[in-house]
C-alpha positions in Angstrom: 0.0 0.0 0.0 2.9 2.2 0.9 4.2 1.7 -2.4 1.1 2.4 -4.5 0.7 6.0 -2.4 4.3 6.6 -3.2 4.0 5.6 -7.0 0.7 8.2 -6.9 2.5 11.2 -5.5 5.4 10.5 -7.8 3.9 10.3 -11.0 1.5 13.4 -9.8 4.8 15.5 -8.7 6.4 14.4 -12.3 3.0 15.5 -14.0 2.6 19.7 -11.9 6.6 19.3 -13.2 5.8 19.2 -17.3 3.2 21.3 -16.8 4.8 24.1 -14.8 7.9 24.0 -18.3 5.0 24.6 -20.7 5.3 27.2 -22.5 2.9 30.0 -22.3 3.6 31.6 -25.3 -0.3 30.3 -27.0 -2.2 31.4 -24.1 -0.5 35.0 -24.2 -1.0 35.2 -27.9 -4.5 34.3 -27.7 -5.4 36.7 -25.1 -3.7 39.8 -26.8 -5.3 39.1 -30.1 -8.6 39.1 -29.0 -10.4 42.5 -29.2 -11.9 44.1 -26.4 -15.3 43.6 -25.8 -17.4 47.0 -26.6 -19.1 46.2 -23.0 -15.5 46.6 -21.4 -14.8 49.8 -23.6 -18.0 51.3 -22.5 -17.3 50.3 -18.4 -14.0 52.0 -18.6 -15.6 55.0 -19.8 -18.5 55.6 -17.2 -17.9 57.7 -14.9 -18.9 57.2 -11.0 -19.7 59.6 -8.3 -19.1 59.6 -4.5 -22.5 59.8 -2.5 -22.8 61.3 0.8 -25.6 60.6 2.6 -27.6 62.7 5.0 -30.7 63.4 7.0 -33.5 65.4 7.3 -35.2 65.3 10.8 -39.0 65.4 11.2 -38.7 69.5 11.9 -36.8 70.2 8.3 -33.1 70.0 9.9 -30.8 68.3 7.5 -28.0 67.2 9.7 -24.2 65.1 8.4 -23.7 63.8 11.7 -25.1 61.6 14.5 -26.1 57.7 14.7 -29.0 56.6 13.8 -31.3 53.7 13.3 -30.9 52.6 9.8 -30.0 49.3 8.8 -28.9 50.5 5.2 -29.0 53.8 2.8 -30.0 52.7 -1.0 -30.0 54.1 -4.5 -32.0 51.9 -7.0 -31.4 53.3 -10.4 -34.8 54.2 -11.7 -33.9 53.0 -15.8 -31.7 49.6 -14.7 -33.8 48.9 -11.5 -30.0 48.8 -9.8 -29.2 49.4 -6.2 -26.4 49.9 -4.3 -26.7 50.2 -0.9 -24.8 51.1 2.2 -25.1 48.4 4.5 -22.9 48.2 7.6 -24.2 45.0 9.6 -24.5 46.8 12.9 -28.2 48.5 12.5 -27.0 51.6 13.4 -25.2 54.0 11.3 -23.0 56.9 12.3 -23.8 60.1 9.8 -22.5 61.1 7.1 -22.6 57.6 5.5 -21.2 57.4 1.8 -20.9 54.9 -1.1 -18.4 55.1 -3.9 -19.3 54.1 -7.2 -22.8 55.4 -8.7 -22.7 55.6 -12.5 -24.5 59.0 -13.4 -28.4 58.6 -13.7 -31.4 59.3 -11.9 -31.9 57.5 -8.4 -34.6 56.6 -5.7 -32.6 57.4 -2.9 -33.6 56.1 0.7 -33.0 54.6 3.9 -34.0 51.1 5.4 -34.8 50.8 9.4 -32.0 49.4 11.6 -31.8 46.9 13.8 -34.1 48.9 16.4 -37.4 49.4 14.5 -37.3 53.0 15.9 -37.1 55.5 12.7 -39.0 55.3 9.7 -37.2 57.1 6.7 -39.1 58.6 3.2 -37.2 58.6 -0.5 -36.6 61.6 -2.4 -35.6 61.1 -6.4 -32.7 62.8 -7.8 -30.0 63.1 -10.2 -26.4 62.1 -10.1 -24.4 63.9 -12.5 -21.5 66.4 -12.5 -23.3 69.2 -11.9 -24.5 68.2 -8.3 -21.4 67.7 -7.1 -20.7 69.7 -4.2 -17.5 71.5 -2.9 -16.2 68.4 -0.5 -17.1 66.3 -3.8 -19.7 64.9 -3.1 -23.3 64.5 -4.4 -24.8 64.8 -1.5 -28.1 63.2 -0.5 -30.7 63.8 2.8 -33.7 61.1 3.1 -36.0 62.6 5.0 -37.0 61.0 8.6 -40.8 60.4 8.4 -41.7 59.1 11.3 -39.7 58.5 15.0 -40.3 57.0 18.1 
């Protein structure tokens, strides 16, 4: 039995041995001669914005600062039905949250409750572009607090 295990590992050392002094000159010729895909052209090209996230308190305050109860902020693309969210894990989130990474487009912008149950939060429905990009650079979003215990 000894032997048979021995033969195995030999003949499989032998084998990761002629691979390994392959030549990979196919493999790299093959990769540069294929074209890019126009999908990959038009991803490098797209341009993403950094979000900043806010809130506005049930008397009109907008405020950058603060924990509160939200389990996660979202935008959901309104064309592509995409959404990237914020979510930390905790149920609690310490203000300003951001997210890195939004494609220009419009957005549904809101926030889900945390872990507490404590804060319910509206959506507001804006645009992410170059032109609201603030001094800090930032396009900077407050979801309205519509309801608090």
């Amino acid at each position: 039995m000894k032997i048979s295990i021995f033969k195995t590992m030999a003949f499989v050392a032998m084998s990761v041995i002629a691979v390994s002094c392959s030549s990979n000159d196919d493999l790299v010729t093959d990769i540069q001669s294929q074209p890019h895909s126009q999908t990959s052209k038009e991803a490098s090209k797209t341009q993403t914005y950094k979000v900043r996230f806010g809130l506005i308190s049930l008397d009109g305050t907008k405020t950058l600062s603060g924990s509160y109860d939200v389990g996660s902020f979202l935008a959901e693309n309104t064309v592509t039905g995409e959404v990237y969210d914020t979510y930390y894990g905790g149920g609690f989130q310490t203000l300003p949250a951001y997210y890195e990474g939004i494609p220009a487009g419009t957005y549904t912008f809101s926030a889900m409750q945390g872990q507490g149950g404590w804060t319910g939060y509206g959506s507001v429905t804006g645009t992410v572009s170059d032109a609201q990009v603030d001094a800090d650079g930032y396009v900077t979003v407050y979801i309205p607090v519509t309801w608090a215990e």
